[in-house]
C-alpha positions in Angstrom: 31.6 94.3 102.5 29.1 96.2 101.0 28.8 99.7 102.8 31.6 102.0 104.5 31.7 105.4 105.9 35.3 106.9 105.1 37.2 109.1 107.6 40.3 111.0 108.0 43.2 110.6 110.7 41.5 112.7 112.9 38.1 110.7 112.3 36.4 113.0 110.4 34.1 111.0 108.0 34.3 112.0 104.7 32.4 110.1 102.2 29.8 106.6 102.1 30.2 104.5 100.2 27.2 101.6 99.0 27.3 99.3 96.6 25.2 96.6 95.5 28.1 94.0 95.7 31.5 93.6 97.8 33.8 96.7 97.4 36.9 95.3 96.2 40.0 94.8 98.6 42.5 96.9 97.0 40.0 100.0 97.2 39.4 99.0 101.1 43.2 99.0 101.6 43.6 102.2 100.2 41.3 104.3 102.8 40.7 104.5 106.6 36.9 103.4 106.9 33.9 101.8 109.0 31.6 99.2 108.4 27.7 100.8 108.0 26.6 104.2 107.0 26.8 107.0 109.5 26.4 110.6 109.0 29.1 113.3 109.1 27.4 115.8 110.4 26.5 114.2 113.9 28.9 111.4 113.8 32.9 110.8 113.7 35.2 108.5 113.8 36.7 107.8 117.6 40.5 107.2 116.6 41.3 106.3 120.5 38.1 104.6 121.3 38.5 102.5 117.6 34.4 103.2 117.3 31.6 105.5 115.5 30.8 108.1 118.5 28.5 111.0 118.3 29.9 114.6 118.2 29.3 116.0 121.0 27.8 119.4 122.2 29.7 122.2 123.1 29.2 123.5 126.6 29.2 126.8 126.0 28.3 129.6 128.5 26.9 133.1 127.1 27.6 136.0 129.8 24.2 138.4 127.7 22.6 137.7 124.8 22.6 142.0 124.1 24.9 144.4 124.4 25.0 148.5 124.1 26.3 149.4 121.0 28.8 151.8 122.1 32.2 149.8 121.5 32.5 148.4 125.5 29.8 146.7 126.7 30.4 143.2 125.9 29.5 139.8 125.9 31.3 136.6 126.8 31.3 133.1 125.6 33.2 130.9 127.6 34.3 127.1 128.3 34.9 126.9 124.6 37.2 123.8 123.0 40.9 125.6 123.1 41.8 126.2 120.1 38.6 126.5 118.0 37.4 128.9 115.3 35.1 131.5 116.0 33.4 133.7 113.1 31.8 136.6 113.9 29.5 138.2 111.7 27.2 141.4 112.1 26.0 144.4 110.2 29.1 145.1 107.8 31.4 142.8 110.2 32.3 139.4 109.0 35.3 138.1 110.7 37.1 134.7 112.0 40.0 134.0 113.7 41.4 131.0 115.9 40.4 131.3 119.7 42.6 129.6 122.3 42.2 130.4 126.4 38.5 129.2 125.8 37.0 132.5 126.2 36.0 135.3 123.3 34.5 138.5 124.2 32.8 140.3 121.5 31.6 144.3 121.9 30.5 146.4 118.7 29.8 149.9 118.0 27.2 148.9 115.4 23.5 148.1 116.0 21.6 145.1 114.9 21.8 141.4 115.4 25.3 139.7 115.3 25.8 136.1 115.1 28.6 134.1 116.4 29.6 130.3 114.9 31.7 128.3 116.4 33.4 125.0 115.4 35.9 122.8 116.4 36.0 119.2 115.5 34.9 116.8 116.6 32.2 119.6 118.6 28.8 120.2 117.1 29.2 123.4 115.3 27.5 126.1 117.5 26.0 129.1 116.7 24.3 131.9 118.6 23.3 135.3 118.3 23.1 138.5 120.3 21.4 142.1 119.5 23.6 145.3 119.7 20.9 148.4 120.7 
């Protein structure tokens, strides 16, 4: 065997590795891998399905993409993967924190544009913006 993608229990890949002959057994035995080369940033290891899948898209719903920057008017995401990380950064805001309930509702007091990331594996990372005025 001459090429692997390494992965994780939770089928994160992790590393490739090629070489030019057969990687040796006792190396093999040592890691949870795949046969072939695939890409970790839109590919992952299906631990149920026993296969290379790709990661899929997050179906995310945005309520506004602007808000008035008076501390309540807000915007929603919704239908996100429960629980996931969202990081919310902005004009002197940088903040992240685990989300569970699949909603997060952001409202500032500070104008500009704010960006929101989200990411929780094996999802696409997603990120999205909205202007405070």
């Amino acid at each position: 065997m001459r090429d692997i993608t390494i992965y994780t229990t939770d089928g994160m890949l992790k590393q490739t590795v090629t070489s030019s002959t057969d990687i040796p057994d006792e190396f093999l035995n040592s890691v949870l891998y795949v046969k072939g080369v695939h890409h970790h940033a839109t590919s992952y290891f299906n631990i149920a399905a026993g296969q290379i899948d790709a990661r899929p898209i997050i179906p995310i719903l945005v309520s506004k993409t602007y808000v008035i920057a008076n501390g309540v008017d807000a915007t929603s995401l919704t239908n996100l993967p429960d629980p996931c990380t969202v990081t919310y950064t902005g004009p002197g805001i940088n903040i992240a924190s685990e989300v569970t309930g699949g909603t997060a509702t952001f409202t500032t007091d500070t104008p500009g544009t704010h960006t929101v990331k989200v990411v929780a594996f094996p999802y696409l990372d997603w990120e999205g913006t909205f202007n405070a005025v």
